[in-house]
C-alpha positions in Angstrom: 222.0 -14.8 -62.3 221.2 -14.7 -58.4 217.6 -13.8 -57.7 216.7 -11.7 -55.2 215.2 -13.9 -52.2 211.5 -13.8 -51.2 212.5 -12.5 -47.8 214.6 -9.7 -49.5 212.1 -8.5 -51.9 209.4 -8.8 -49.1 211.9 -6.7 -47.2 212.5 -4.2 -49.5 208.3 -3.7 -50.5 207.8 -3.5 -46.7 210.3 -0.4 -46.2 209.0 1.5 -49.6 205.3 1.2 -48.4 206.0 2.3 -44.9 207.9 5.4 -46.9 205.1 5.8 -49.2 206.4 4.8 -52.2 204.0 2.0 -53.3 202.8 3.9 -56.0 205.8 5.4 -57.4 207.0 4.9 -60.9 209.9 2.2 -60.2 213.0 1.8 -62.2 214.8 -2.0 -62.2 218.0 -2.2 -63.1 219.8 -5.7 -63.5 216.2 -7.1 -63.6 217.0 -10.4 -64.0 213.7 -12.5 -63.8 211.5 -9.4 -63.4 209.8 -10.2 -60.0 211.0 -6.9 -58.0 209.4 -5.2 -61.7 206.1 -7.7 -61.3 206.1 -6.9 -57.3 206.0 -3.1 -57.8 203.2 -3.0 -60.4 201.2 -5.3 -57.2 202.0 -2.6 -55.3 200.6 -0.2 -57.5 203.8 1.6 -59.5 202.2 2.6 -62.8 204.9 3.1 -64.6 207.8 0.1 -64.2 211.1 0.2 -66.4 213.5 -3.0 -66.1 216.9 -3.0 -67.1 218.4 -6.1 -68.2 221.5 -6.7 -70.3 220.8 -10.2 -71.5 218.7 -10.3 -74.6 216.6 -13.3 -74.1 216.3 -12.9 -70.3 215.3 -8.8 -71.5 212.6 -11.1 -73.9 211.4 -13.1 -70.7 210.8 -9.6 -68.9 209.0 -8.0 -71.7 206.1 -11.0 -71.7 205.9 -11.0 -68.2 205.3 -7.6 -67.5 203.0 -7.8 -70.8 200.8 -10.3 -69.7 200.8 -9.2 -66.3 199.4 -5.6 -67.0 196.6 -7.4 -69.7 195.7 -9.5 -66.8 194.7 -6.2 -65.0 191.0 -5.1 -64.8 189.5 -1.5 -65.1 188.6 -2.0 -61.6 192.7 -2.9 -60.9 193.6 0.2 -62.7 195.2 -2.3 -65.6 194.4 1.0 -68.2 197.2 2.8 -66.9 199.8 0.7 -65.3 202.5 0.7 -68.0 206.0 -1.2 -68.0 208.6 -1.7 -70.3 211.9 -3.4 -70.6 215.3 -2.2 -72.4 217.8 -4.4 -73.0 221.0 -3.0 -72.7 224.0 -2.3 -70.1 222.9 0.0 -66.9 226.5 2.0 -67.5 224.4 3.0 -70.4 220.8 3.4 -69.7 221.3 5.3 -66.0 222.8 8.2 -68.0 219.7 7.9 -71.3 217.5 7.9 -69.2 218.7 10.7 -67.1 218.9 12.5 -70.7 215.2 12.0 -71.1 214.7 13.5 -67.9 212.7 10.1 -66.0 212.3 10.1 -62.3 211.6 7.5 -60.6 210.3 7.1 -56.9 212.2 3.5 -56.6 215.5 3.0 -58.7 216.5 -0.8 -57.5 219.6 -2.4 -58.2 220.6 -5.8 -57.6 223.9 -5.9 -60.0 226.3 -9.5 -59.7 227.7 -9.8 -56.3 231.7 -9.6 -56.2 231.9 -8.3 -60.0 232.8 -4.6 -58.4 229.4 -3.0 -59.1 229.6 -2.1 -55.2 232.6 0.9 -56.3 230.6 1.8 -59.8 227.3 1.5 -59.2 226.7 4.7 -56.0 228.9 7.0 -58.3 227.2 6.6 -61.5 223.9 7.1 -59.6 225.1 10.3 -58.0 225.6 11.5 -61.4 222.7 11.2 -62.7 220.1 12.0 -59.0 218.1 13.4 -61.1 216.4 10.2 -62.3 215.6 9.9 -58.4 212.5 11.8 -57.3 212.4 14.2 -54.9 211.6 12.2 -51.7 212.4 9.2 -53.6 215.3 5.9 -53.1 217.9 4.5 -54.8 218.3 1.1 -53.1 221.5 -0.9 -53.5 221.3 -4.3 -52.9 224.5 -6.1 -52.0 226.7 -8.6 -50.7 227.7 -7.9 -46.7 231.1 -8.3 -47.8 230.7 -5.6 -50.8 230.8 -2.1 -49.2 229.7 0.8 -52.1 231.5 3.5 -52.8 231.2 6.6 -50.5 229.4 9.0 -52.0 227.4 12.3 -51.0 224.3 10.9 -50.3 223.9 9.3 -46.6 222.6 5.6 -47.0 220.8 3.2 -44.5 221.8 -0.5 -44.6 219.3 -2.9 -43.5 221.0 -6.0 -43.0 219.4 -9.9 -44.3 221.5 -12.2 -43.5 224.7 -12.1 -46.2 222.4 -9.5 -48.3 222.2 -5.8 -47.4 219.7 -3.7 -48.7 221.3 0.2 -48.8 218.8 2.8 -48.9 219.8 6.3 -50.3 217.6 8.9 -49.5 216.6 11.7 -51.7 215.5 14.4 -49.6 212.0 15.8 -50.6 214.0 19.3 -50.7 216.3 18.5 -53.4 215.8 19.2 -56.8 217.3 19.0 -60.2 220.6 17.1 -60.9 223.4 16.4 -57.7 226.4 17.5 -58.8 
């Protein structure tokens, strides 16, 4: 597991506010500790979903997002922020919860560097855009020396050293599933 750096995350928060997505419901995938999950419901997502394929890490998640969201007060909105976390392989939850028809104003990814998530990842999103709202990002973080697959959907790298954020834009226009 490689966190995501404070300067990346601070990064990434910037950009989605200045887009106005701070309160967008925000989709983690590869979650890891849960911070980018944590740092969206501070920015006022009320409805956060990790994604995590390690059981006791997906544990970890689940009581820190719990006891964040009880720590909450009316005045906070704590009533309706909501977050949950699912345990299982993003090959397999990008498609369910494309099935359940979810969108999401943030779906962030910050998958292994150098395991090849840079040729899978893009493509498997593409396939299911509909779980990316209309105006919404799918953001791509990567290694510099991991370029993701070209796909349909023009992206924006913002560059952080040896980590690139890539920002793929859904257009406010666009609607339903990309095919």
């Amino acid at each position: 597991m490689r966190p995501t750096s404070g300067k990346v995350i601070a990064a990434l928060f910037s950009i989605l506010r200045s887009a106005s997505l701070e309160n967008s419901d925000f989709l983690d995938l590869f979650a890891g500790t849960g911070e980018a999950a944590v740092r969206a419901l501070k920015q006022g997502s009320k409805k956060v979903v990790c994604v995590e394929s390690d059981a006791v890490r997906a544990k970890s998640i689940s009581a820190r997002l719990s006891e964040y969201i009880s720590s909450l007060t009316a005045e906070q909105d704590g009533g309706n922020a909501c977050a949950e976390c699912l345990c299982m392989d993003a090959r397999r939850a990008i498609p369910k919860l494309a099935r359940e028809r979810l969108e999401f104003g943030v779906v962030f990814a910050d998958p292994p560097y150098g395991m090849g998530w840079g040729k899978i990842l893009p493509k498997l999103m593409e396939e299911n855009w509909g779980l990316v709202s209309p105006g919404g990002a799918f953001v791509f973080e990567r290694s510099s020396r991991e370029e993701p697959a070209e796909i349909s959907v023009p992206k924006d790298d913002r560059v952080y050293g040896e980590t690139v954020l890539s920002f793929f834009w859904k257009r406010d226009s666009e609607e339903g599933r990309h095919q």
